[in-house]
C-alpha positions in Angstrom: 30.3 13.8 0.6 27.5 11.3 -0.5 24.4 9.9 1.7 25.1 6.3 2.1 23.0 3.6 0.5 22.0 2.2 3.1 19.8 5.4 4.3 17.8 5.4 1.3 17.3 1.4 1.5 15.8 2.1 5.3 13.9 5.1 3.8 12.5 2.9 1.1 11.6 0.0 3.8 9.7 2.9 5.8 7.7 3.8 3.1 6.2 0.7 2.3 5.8 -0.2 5.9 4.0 3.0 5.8 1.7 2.3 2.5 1.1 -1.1 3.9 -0.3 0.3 6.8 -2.3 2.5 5.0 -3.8 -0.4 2.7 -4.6 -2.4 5.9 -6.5 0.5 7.8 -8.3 1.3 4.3 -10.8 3.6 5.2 -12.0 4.6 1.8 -10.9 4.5 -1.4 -9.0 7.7 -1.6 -6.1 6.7 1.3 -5.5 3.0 -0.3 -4.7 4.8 -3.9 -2.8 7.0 -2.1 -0.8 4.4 0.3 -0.3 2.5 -3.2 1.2 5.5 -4.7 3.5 5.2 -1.6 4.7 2.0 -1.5 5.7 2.3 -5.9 7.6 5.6 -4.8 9.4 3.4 -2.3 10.5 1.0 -5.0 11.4 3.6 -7.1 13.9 5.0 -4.2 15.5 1.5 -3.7 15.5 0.7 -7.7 17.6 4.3 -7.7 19.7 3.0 -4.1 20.9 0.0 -6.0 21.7 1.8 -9.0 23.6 4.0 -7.1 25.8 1.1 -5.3 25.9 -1.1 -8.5 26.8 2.1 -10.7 24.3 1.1 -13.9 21.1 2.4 -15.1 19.1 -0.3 -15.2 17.3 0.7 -12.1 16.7 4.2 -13.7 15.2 3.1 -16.2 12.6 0.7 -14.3 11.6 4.3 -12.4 10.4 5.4 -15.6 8.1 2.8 -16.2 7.0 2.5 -12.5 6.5 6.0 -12.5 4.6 6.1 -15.8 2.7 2.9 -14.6 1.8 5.1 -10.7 0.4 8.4 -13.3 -2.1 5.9 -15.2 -3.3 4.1 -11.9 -3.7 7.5 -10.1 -6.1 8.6 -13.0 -7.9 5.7 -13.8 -8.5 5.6 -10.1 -9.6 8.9 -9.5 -12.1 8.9 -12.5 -13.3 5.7 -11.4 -13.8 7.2 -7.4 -15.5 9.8 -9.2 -17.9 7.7 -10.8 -18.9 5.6 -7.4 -19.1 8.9 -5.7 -21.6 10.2 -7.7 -23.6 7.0 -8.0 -23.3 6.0 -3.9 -22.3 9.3 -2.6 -19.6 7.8 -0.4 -16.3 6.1 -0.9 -15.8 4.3 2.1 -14.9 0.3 1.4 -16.6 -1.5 4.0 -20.1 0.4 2.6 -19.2 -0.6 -1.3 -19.5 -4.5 -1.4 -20.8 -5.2 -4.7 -18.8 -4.7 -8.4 -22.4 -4.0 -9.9 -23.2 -0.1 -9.6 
């Protein structure tokens, strides 16, 4: 017996709702990467839904690349919340206005 796709095509709406909810509170830095992160994994479970109802691997294969695309962002964006840490010694947004450091 098989979930449904349906269930994984609400699970996938929920977590985008919650990444965008995330990206719109946007305290620091830290919890928009992180609600980012969220809302690719929740394309990545409705690319793998579809392929399960339309029985190809097309949408496989597109969760490979998200997913290699998500590991690159999450560590160019850590080293680079590192790097304003240690210059402004905070990482909330609304206090880092300028590109300039």
């Amino acid at each position: 017996m098989s979930i449904p796709y349906e269930y994984y095509i609400v699970l996938s709406g929920l977590l985008m709702v919650l990444g965008l909810i995330g990206i719109m509170v946007r305290r620091n830095i830290i919890t928009v990467l992180i609600s980012t992160e969220l809302m690719l994994n929740s394309v990545n479970i409705a690319f793998v839904a579809f392929d399960m109802k339309l029985h190809e691997v097309a949408g496989q294969v597109f969760v490979f690349f998200i997913l290699t695309i998500a590991a690159a962002e999450a560590a160019v964006g850590l080293g680079l919340i590192m790097a304003i840490y240690r210059l402004k010694k905070d990482v909330d947004i609304e206090k880092i206005t300028e590109l300039k450091l």
